[in-house]
C-alpha positions as CSV (number, residue, x, y, z in Angstrom):
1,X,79.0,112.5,75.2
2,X,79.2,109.6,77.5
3,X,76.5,109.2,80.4
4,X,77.1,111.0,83.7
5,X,78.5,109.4,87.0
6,X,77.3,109.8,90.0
7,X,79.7,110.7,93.0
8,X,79.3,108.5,96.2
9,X,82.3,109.7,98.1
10,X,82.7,112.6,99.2
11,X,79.4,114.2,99.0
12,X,77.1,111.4,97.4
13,X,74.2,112.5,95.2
14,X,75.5,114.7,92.6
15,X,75.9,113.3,89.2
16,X,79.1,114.3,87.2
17,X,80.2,114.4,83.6
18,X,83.2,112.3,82.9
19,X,84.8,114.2,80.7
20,X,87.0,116.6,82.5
21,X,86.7,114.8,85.3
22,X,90.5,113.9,86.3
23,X,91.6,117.0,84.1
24,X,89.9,119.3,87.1
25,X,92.3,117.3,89.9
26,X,95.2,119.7,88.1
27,X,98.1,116.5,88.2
28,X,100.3,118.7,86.5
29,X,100.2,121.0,89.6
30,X,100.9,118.9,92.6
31,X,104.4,118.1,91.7
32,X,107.6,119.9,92.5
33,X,111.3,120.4,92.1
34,X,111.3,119.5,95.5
35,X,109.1,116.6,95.4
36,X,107.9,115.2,92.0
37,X,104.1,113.6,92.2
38,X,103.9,109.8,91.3
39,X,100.5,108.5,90.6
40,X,99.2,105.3,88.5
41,X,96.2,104.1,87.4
42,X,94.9,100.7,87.2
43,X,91.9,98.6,86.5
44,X,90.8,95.6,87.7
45,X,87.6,93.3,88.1
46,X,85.9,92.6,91.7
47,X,88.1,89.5,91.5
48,X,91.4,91.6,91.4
49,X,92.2,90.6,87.6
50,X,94.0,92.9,86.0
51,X,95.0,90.8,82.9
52,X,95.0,87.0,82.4
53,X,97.6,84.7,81.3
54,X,97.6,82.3,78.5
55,X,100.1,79.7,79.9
56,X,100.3,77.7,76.2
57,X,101.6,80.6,74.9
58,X,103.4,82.5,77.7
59,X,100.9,85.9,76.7
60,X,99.3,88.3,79.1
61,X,96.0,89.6,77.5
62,X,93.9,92.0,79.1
63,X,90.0,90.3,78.7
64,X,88.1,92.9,76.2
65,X,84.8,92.8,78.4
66,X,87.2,94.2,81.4
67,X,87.8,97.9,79.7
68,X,84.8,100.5,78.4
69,X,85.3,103.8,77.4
70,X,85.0,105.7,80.0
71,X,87.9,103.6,81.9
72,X,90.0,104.8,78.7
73,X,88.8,108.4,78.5
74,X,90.0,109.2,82.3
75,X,93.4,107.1,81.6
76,X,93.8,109.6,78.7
77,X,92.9,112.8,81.0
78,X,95.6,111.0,83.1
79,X,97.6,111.0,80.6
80,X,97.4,114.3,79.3
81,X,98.7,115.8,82.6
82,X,101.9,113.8,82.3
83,X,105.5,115.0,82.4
84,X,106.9,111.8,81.9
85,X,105.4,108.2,81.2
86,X,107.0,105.0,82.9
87,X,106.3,101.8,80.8
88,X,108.0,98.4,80.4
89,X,110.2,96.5,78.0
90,X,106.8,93.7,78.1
91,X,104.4,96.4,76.9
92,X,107.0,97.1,74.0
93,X,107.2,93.7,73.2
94,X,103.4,93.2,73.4
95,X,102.6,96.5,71.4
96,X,104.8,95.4,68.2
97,X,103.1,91.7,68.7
98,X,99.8,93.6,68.1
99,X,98.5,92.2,71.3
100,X,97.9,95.7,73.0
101,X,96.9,98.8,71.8
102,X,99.3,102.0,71.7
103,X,99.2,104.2,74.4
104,X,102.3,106.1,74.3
105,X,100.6,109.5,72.7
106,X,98.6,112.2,73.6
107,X,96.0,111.3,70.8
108,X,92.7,113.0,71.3
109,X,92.6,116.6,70.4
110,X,91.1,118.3,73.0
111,X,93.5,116.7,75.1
112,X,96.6,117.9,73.3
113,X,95.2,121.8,73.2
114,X,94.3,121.5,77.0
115,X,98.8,120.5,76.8
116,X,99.4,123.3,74.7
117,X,96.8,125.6,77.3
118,X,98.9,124.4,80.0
119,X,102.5,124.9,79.0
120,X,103.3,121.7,78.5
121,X,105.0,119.7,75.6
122,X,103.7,118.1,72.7
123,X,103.6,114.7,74.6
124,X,105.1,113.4,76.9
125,X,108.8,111.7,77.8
126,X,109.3,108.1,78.1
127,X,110.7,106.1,80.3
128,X,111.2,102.3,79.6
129,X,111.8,99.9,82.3
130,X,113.5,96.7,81.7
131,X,115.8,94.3,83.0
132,X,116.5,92.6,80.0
133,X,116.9,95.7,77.8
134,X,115.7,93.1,75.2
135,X,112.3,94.7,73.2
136,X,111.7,97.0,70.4
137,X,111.5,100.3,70.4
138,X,108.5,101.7,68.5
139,X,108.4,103.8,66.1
140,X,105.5,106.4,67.1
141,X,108.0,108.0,69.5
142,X,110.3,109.4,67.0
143,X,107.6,110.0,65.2
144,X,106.5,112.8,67.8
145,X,109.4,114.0,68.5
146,X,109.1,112.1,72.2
147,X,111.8,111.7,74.8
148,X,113.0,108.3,75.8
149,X,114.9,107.1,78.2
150,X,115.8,103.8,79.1
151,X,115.7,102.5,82.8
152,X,117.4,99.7,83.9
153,X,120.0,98.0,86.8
154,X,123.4,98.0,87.7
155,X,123.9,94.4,86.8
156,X,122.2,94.6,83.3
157,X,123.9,93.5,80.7
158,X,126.7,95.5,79.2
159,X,126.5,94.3,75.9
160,X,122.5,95.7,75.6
161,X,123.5,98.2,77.7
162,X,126.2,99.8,75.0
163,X,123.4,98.7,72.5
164,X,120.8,100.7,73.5
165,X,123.7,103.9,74.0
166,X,125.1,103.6,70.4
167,X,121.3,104.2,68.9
168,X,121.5,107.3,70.4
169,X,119.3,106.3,74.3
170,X,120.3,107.4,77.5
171,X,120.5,105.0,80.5
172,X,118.9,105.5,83.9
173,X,120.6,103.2,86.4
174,X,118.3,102.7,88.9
175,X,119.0,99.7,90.7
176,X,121.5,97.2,92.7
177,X,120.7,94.3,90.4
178,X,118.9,93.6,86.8
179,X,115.3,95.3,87.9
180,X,114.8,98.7,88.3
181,X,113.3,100.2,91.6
182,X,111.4,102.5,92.5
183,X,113.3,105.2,94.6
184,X,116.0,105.0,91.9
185,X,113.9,105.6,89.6
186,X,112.3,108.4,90.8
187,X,115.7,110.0,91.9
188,X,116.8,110.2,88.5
189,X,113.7,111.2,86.8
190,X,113.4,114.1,89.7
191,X,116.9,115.0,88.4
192,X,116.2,115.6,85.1
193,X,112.7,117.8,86.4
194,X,109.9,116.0,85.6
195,X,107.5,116.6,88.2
196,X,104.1,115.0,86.9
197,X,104.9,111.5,86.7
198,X,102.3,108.7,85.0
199,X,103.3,104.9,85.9
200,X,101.6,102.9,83.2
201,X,104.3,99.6,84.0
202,X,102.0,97.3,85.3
203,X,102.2,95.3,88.9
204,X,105.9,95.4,89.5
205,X,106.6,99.2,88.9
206,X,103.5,99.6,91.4
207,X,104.8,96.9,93.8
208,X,108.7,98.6,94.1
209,X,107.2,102.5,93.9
210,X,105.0,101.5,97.4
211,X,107.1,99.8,99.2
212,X,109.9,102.2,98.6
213,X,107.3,105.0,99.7
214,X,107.3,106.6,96.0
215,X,103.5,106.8,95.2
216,X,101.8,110.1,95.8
217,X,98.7,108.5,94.3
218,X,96.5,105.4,93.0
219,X,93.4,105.9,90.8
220,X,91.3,102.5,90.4
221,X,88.7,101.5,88.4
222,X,87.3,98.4,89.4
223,X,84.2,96.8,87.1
224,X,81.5,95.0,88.5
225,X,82.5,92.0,87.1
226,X,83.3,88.2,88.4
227,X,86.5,87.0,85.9
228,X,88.0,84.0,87.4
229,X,90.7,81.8,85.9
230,X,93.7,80.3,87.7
231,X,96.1,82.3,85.5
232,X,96.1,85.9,86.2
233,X,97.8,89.1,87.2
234,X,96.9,91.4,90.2
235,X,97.9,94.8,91.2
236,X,100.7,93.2,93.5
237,X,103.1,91.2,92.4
238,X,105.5,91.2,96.0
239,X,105.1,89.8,99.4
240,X,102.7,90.9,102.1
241,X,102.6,94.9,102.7
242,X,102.5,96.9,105.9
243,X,101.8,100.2,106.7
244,X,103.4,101.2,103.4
245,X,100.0,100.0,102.0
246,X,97.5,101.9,103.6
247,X,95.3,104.1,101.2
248,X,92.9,106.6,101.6
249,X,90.1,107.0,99.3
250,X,89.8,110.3,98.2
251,X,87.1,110.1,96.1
252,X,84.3,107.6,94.3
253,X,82.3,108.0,91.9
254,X,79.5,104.9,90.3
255,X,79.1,104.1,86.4
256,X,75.6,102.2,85.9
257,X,76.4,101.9,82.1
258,X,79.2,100.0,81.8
259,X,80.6,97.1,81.3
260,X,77.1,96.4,79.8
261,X,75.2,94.5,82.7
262,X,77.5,95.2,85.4
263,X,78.9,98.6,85.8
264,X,82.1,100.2,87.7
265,X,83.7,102.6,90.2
266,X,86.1,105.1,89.6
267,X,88.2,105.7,92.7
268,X,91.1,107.6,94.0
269,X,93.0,107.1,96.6
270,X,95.8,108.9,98.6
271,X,99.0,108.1,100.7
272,X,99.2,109.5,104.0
273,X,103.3,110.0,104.1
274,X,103.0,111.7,100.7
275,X,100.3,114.3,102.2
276,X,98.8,114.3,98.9
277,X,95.0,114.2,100.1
């Protein structure tokens, strides 16, 4: 059992368990055929690191002291209330480098009964994102029986294009040029009725999704930790935002225990256009 939180926002004083936490916000719910709910999850130092760069090798590590298990635990609850999951051909490439962890499943128990409780499938689909179309695909997903489908843009190559089709992989077009956007995007994936769905696709996918007014939701953790470097990635990766970036913080809640010295905030936030408070 991990240590409790404390809630600061709304209604500061009570102290919380963390498990169940983000299962009770009932994700799985607040979509629609109408109006599918987009939400992403992120975390990041007081510095705004998100991962760091290792220019001799042209690698993007996330720094080990950054994540704790609690951060992972509510990404999983996250997780569990997916419909769909929206990665990147980079994470692909990364995960069969061994340099990051697989997240693609549903892995803890009780979270694949409280799926089963809630009528939804096994795990969840996924969608890859990528301009090149050039990464592996990884063999846990048709090892659970997963859906995938492959984003991409108008102007991708044909060649991996018909590559990707004769294994078998649908194509989402959803985009003018090589990268895939975020309205796109979400039009397709609304056609095809997934109404819970999980951005895991790092800075870009987050950067198109806002300023194309796609994001219902942004959950944060943010460790009480100074990381520094020169090399590094952010939550943004775009120019400067306008109203498109205003957030309200819908709730907050304070870890003492970890990172070990520091601690961290778990926050939510909403978007006003989406009404999703």
């Amino acid at each position: 059992m991990q240590n409790p939180l404390l809630r600061l926002y709304p209604q500061p004083g009570e102290k919380c368990a963390i498990e169940g936490l983000y299962l009770d916000h009932q994700v799985q719910k607040l979509g629609s055929a109408e109006s599918p709910f987009v939400y992403a999850n992120f975390l990041s130092s007081l510095d705004g690191r998100i991962a760091l760069k290792d220019t001799s090798q042209n690698k993007t590590f996330i720094p080990k002291h950054l994540t704790t298990a609690a951060d992972f635990r509510l990404f999983s609850e996250l997780h569990a209330q997916a419909d769909c999951l929206v990665t990147h051909g980079g994470y692909l490439r990364s995960l069969a480098e061994g340099r990051l962890g697989n997240i693609l499943q549903v892995r803890d128990r009780d979270l694949a009964e409280w799926r089963r409780n809630n009528n939804l499938s096994a795990q969840p689909a996924v969608i890859i994102a990528s301009a090149s179309l050039n990464f592996p695909m990884h063999n846990s997903l048709a090892e659970h029986g997963q859906t995938v489908y492959i984003a991409t843009g108008r102007n991708a190559d044909p060649g991996r294009i018909h590559y990707w089709q004769d294994l078998g992989y649908s194509i989402l077009i959803s985009g003018d040029d090589r990268m895939v956007h975020g309205a796109p995007l979400i039009h397709e994936l609304h056609g095809l009725g997934y109404k819970s769905i999980y951005l895991i696709a790092g800075p870009q996918m987050l950067d198109t999704v806002i300023r194309e007014k796609q994001l219902s939701r942004l959950y944060l953790t943010s460790t009480h930790q100074l990381i520094g470097g020169t090399d590094f990635h952010t939550l943004l990766t775009g120019s400067v935002l306008g109203p498109e970036g205003n957030l309200r913080l819908m709730t907050m809640y304070y870890d003492p225990y970890s990172p070990p010295g520091s601690g961290q905030f778990f926050m939510q936030f909403g978007l006003e256009r989406s009404g999703n408070y």
